[in-house]
C-alpha positions in Angstrom: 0.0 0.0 0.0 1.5 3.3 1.0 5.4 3.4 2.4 4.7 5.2 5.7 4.1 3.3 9.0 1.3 6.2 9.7 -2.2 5.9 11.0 -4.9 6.4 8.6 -5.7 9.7 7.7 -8.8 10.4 7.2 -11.4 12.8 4.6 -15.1 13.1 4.6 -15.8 14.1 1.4 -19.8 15.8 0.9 -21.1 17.0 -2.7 -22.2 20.4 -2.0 -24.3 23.1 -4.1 -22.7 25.8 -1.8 -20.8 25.9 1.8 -19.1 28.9 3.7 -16.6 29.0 6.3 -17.0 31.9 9.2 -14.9 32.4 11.8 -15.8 34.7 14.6 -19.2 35.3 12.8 -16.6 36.4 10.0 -17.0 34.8 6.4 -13.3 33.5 5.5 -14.1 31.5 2.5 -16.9 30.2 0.5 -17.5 27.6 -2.4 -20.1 27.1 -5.1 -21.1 23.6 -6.4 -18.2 21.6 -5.9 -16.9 19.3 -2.7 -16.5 19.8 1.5 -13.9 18.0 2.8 -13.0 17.2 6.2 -9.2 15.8 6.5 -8.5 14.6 9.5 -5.0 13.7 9.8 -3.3 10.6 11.0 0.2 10.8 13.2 3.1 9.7 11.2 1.6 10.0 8.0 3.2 11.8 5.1 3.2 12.6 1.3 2.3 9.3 0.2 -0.9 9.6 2.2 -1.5 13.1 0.9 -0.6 12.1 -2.8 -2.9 9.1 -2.6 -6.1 11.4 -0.8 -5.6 14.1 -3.4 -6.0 12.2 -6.1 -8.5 10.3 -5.0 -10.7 13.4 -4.2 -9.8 15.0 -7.4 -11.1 12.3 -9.5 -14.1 10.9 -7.4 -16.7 10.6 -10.7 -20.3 11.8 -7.9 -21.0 14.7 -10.2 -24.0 14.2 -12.6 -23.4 14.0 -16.3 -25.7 15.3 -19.2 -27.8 11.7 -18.5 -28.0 12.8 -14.6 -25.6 10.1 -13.8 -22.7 10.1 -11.3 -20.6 10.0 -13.7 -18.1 13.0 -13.4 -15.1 14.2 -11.5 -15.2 17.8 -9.6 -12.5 18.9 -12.1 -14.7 17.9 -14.6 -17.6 19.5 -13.8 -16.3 22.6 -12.8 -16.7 22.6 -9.3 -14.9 24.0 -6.6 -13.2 22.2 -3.1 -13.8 23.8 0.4 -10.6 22.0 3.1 -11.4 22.3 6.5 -9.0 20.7 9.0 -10.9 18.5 11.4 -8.8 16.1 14.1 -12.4 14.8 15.2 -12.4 13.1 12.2 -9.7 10.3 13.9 -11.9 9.7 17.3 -11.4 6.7 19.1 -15.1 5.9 20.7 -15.2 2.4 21.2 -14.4 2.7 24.9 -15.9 5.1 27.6 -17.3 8.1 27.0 -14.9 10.1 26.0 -13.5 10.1 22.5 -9.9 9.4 22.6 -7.7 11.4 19.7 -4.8 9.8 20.4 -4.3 8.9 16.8 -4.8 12.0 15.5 -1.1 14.2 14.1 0.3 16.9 17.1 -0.4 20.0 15.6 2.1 21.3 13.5 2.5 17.6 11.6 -1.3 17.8 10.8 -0.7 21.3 9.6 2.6 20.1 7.2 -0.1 17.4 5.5 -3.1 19.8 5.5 -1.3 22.2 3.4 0.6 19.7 1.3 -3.2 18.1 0.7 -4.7 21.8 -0.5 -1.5 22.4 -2.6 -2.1 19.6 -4.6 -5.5 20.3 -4.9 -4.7 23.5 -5.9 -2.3 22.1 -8.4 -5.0 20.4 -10.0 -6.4 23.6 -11.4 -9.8 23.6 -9.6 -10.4 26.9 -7.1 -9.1 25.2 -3.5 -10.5 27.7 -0.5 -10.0 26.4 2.9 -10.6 27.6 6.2 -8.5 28.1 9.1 -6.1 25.3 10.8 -6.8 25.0 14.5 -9.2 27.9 14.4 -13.0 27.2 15.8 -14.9 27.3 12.5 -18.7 27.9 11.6 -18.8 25.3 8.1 -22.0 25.8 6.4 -23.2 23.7 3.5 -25.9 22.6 1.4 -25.1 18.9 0.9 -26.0 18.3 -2.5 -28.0 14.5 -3.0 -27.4 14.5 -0.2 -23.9 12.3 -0.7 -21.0 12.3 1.5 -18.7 9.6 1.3 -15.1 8.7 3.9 -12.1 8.2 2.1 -9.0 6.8 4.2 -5.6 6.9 3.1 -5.5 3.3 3.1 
């Protein structure tokens, strides 16, 4: 599979006709029809799992086609990506009631591969906004279908 001995980091990728990012009760960034996605990133992980999410995301075919059929990728179809950071993503539940987020990157790791993940995006020639790392966020969306899928990097 990949070459890192990572955990699995993790995006939660919804189809949306519009979303908006505030923070503070500020608007930061906003998207039209395109894709959320929540990355949630995995300690120890690294380009691989970036380069593998990335493309993955990229190409997804859940946009319709002329015959309304899932049948095309957000570069396709014109649409736009909205990245928003979310550790919660990498929650451990099964035991107690606390959610343990042990797995989830420190910090400024989860930060390196969050921005390694938006720049490829970005290099894909499709308008990346994002929102803010480790800042409380507002993410509003219309969830388009409504379809939202998880993607792991392995």
């Amino acid at each position: 599979m990949h070459a890192s001995p990572g955990g699995i980091t993790r995006a939660v990728v919804q189809r949306v006709k519009r979303c908006k990012v505030s923070i503070e009760g500020t608007e930061v960034a906003a998207t039209g029809p395109g894709l959320l996605v929540l990355l949630g990133v995995a300690r120890g992980d690294a380009e691989p799992e970036a380069l593998y999410l990335a493309d993955k995301v990229r190409n997804l075919r859940i946009f319709p086609d002329a015959d309304g059929r899932m049948n095309l990728s957000v570069l396709e179809s014109g649409g736009e990506l909205m990245v928003v950071s979310q550790f919660t993503l990498l929650a451990d539940t099964r035991k107690g009631r606390r959610p343990s987020f042990i797995a989830a990157a420190d910090p400024p790791e989860a930060e390196r591969l969050y921005l390694r993940f938006v720049e490829l995006l970005s290099g894909s020639g499709a308008r990346v906004a994002t929102g803010e790392f480790g800042a409380m966020m507002m993410v509003s969306l219309d969830n388009w279908g409504p379809v939202t899928l998880v993607i792991d990097s392995r």
